[in-house]
SESE-739464 format. One record per residue (C-alpha): x, y, z; residue in one letter; chain. Coordinates in nm, 3 decimals, decimal comma, padded with zeros to 5 digits. Layout:
N
      c1      c2      c3 residu chaine
       X       Y       Z      A      A
...
//
This chain:
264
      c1      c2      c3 residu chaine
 -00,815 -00,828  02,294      X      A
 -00,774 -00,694  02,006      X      A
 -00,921 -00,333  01,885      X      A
 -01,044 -00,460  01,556      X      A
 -01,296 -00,729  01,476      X      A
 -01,080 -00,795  01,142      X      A
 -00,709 -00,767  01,197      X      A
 -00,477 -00,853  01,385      X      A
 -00,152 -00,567  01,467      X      A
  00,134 -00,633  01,529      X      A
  00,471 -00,418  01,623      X      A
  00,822 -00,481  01,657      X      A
  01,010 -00,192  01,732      X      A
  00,968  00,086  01,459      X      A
  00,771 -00,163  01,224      X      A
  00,362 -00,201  01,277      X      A
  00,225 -00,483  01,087      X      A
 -00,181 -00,519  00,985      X      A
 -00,236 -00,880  00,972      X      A
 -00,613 -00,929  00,806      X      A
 -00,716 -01,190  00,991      X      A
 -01,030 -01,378  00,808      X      A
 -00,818 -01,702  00,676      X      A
 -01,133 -01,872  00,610      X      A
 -01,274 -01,685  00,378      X      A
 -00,945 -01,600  00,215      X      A
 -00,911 -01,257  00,389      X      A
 -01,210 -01,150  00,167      X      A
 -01,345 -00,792  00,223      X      A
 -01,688 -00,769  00,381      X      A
 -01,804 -00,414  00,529      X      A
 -01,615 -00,498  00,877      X      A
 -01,282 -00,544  00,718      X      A
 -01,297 -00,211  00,527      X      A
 -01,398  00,007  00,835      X      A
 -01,099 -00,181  01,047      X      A
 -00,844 -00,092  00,794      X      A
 -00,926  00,229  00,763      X      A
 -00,915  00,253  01,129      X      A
 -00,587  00,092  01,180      X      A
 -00,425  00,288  00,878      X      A
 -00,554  00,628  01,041      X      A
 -00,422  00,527  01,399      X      A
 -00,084  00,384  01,288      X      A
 -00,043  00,737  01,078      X      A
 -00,109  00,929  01,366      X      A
  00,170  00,714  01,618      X      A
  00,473  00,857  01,587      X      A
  00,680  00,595  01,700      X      A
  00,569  00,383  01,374      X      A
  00,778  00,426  01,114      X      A
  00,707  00,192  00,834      X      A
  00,369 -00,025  00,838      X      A
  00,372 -00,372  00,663      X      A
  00,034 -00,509  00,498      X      A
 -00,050 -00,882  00,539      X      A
 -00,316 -01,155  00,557      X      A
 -00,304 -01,480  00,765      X      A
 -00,319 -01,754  00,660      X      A
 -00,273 -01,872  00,250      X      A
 -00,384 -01,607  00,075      X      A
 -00,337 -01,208  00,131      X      A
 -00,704 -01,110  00,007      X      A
 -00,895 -01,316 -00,256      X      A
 -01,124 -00,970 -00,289      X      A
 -01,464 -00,893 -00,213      X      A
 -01,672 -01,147  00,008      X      A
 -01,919 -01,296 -00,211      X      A
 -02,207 -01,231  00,088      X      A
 -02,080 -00,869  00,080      X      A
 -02,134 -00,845 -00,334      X      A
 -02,503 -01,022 -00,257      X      A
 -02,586 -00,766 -00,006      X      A
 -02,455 -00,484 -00,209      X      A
 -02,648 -00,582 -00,529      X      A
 -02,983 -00,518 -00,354      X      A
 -02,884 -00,172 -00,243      X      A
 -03,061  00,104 -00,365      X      A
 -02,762  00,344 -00,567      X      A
 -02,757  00,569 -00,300      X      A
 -02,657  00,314 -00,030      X      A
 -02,425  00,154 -00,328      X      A
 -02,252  00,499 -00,343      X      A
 -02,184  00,511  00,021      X      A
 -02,091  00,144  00,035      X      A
 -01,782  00,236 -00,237      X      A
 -01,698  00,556 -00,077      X      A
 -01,586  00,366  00,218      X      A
 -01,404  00,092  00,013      X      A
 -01,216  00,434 -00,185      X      A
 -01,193  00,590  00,165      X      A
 -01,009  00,289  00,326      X      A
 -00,766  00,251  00,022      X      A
 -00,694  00,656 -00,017      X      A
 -00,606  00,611  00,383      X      A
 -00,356  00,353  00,262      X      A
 -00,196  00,554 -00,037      X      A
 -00,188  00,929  00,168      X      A
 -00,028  00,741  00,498      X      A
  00,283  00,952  00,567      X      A
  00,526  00,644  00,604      X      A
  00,654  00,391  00,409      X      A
  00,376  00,079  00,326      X      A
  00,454 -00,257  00,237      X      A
  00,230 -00,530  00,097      X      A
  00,357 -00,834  00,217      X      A
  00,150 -01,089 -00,091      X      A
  00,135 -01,443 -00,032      X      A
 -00,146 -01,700 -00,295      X      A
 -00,438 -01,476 -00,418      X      A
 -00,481 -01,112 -00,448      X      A
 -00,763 -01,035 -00,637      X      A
 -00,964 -00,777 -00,708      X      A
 -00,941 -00,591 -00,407      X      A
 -00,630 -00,727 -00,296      X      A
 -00,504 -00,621 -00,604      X      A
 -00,594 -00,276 -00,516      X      A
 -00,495 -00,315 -00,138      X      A
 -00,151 -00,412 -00,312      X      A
 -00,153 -00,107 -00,563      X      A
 -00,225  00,108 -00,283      X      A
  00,057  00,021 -00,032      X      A
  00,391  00,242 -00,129      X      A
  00,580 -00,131 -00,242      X      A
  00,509 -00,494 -00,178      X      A
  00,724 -00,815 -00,213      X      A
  00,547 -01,124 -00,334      X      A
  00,612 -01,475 -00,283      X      A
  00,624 -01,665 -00,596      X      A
  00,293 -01,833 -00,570      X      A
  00,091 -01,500 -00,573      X      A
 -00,127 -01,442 -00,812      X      A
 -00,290 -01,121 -00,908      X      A
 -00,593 -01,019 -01,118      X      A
 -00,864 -00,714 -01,194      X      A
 -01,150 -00,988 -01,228      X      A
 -01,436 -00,749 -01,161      X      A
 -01,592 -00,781 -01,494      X      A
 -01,647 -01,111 -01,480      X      A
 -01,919 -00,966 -01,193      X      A
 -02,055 -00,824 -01,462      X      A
 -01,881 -00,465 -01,284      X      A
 -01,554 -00,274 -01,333      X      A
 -01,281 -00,209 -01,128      X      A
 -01,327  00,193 -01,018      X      A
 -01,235  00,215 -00,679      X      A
 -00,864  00,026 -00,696      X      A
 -00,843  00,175 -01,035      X      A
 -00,610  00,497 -00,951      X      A
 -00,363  00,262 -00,749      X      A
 -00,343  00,022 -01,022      X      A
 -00,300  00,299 -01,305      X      A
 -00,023  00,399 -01,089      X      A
  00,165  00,116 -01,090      X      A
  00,095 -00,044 -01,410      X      A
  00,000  00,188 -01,627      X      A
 -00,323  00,239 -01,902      X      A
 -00,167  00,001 -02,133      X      A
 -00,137 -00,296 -01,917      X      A
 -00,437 -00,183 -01,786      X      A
 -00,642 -00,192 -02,081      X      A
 -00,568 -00,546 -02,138      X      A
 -00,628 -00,642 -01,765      X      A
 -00,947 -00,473 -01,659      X      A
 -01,140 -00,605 -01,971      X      A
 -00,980 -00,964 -01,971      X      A
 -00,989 -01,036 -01,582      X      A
 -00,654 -01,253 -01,633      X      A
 -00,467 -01,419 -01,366      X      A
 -00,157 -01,231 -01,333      X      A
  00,187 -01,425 -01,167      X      A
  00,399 -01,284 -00,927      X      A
  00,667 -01,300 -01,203      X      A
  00,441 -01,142 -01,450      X      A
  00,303 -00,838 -01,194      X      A
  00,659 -00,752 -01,117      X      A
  00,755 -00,727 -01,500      X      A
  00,453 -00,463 -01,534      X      A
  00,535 -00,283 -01,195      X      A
  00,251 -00,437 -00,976      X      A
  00,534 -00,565 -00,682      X      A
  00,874 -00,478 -00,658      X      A
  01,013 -00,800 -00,605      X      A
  00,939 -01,211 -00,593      X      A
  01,049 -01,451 -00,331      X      A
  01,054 -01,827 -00,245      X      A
  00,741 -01,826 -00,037      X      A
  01,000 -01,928  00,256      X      A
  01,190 -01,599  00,184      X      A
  00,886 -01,330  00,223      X      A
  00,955 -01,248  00,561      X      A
  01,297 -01,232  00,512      X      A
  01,251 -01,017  00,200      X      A
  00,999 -00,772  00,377      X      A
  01,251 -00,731  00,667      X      A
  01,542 -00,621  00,435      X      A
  01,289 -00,374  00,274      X      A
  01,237 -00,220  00,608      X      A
  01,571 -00,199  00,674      X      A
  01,627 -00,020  00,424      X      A
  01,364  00,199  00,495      X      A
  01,433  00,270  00,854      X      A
  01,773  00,400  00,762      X      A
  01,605  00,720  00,567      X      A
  01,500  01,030  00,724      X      A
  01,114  00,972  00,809      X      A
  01,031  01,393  00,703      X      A
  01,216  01,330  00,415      X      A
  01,034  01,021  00,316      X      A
  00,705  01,210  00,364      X      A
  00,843  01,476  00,153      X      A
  00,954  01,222 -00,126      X      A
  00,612  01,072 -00,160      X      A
  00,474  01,413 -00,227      X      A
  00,722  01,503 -00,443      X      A
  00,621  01,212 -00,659      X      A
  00,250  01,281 -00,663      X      A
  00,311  01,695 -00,753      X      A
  00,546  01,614 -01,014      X      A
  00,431  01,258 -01,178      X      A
  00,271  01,328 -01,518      X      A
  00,331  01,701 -01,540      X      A
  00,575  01,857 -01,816      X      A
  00,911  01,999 -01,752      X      A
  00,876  02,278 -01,812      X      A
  00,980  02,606 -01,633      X      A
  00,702  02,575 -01,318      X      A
  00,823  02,209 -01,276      X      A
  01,155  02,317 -01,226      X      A
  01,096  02,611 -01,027      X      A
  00,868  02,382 -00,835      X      A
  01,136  02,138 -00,745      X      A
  01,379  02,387 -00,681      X      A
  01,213  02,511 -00,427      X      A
  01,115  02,180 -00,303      X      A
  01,454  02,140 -00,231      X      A
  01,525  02,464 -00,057      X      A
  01,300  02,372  00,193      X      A
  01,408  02,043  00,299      X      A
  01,727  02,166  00,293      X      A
  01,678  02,404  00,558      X      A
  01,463  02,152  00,809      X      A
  01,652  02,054  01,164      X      A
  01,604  01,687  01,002      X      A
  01,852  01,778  00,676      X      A
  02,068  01,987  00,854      X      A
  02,145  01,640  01,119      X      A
  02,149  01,416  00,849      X      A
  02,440  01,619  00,691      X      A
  02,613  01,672  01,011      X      A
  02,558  01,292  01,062      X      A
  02,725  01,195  00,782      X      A
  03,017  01,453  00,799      X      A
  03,065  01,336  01,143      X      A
  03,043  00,997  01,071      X      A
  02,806  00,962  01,339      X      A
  02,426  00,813  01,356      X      A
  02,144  01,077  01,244      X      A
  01,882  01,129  01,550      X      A
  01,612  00,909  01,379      X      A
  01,813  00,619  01,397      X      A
  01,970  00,665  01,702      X      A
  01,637  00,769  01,860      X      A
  01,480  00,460  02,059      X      A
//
């Protein structure tokens, strides 16, 4: 039986996948949803024999966004219990962003709203062609906040602008000219396309792809100026000198496997 009420995990050798698992409802959020992805996310960081985990929904559609019973419920909260109610929604997607591995959304139909953010938040995602994307909060009459950092981060305040105040349907062509997904499939090819992204993935240094994703959040928006460089310098230094470097170079010198692939 499975641990969560919500999802569904999966795991093929190095790769964990999170399958939300409400096809009925679209994969909609509801409270129960949130609290088992943030679960899952926490427990998968924490395994070290995962080394990438993959995002998905059953069924049509990855996450058409909040449950609409959820949204009743949480317009009769008082703003207290409203604030907590959103903290756990940020909670479960800063969980997602901070993992220390690789994340892939895997986006098939609708991804709205929160899906949206569930796909901003992931590290990449690969979309079949008849996903479709959109920040449709306002027309609830509410905004976007709590996806709004992942989606500034991979489309940017311009794009933004227009999409958080128009609510339009975005196409999976469309998000991956603005930076939404990194790449669009026949829906036939998106497990085919996810599996070559792991691949990929699994053939990097799993330290070093830590490291990288924190290099991108020091350095992302700052000047370069003299600390910057200094800063990455450094950076630098110290993965040079890490066991995991030092085998990677040997590795390759050698012509041999490094130990993290040839680790079972």
């Amino acid at each position: 039986m499975s641990a969560y009420q919500t999802l569904e995990v999966t795991r093929e050798g190095k790769v964990a996948t999170i399958w939300m698992n409400r096809p009925e409802v679209f994969n909609a959020f509801n409270e129960q949803l949130i609290d088992d992805l943030h679960n899952a996310f926490k427990a998968l960081d924490q395994d070290a024999s995962i080394r990438v985990v993959v995002l998905a929904g059953r069924g049509k559609h990855f996450s058409a966004g909040a449950d609409l019973n959820w949204m009743k419920r949480a317009s009769g909260y008082t703003e207290a219990e409203n604030v907590a109610d959103a903290r756990r929604f940020s909670g479960m997607l800063r969980a997602i962003a901070e993992l220390s591995k690789p994340t892939i959304a895997r986006v098939q139909g609708a991804a709205l709203g929160g899906g949206t953010g569930l796909t901003a938040a992931c590290d990449m995602a690969v979309a079949a062609v008849d996903a479709a994307f959109a920040t449709s909060e306002v027309k609830f009459g509410i905004i976007p906040a709590v996806i709004s950092p992942y989606v500034l981060r991979a489309i940017g305040p311009r794009q933004a602008l227009r999409y958080f105040q128009s609510a339009e349907r975005i196409s999976a062509d469309r998000a991956m000219a603005i930076g939404l997904v990194n790449e669009v499939v026949p829906v036939d090819q998106l497990d085919a396309a996810v599996s070559q992204m792991v691949e990929a993935l699994l053939i990097g240094a799993p330290d070093a792809q830590k490291a990288a994703k924190d290099l991108i959040s020091a350095v992302n928006g700052r000047p370069i100026d003299d600390a910057v460089t200094d800063e990455t310098a450094q950076r630098i230094a110290k993965r040079r000198a890490t066991a995991e470097a030092k085998d990677g170079i040997s590795a390759f010198l050698e012509k041999r496997q490094p130990a993290w692939i040839s680790a079972p």
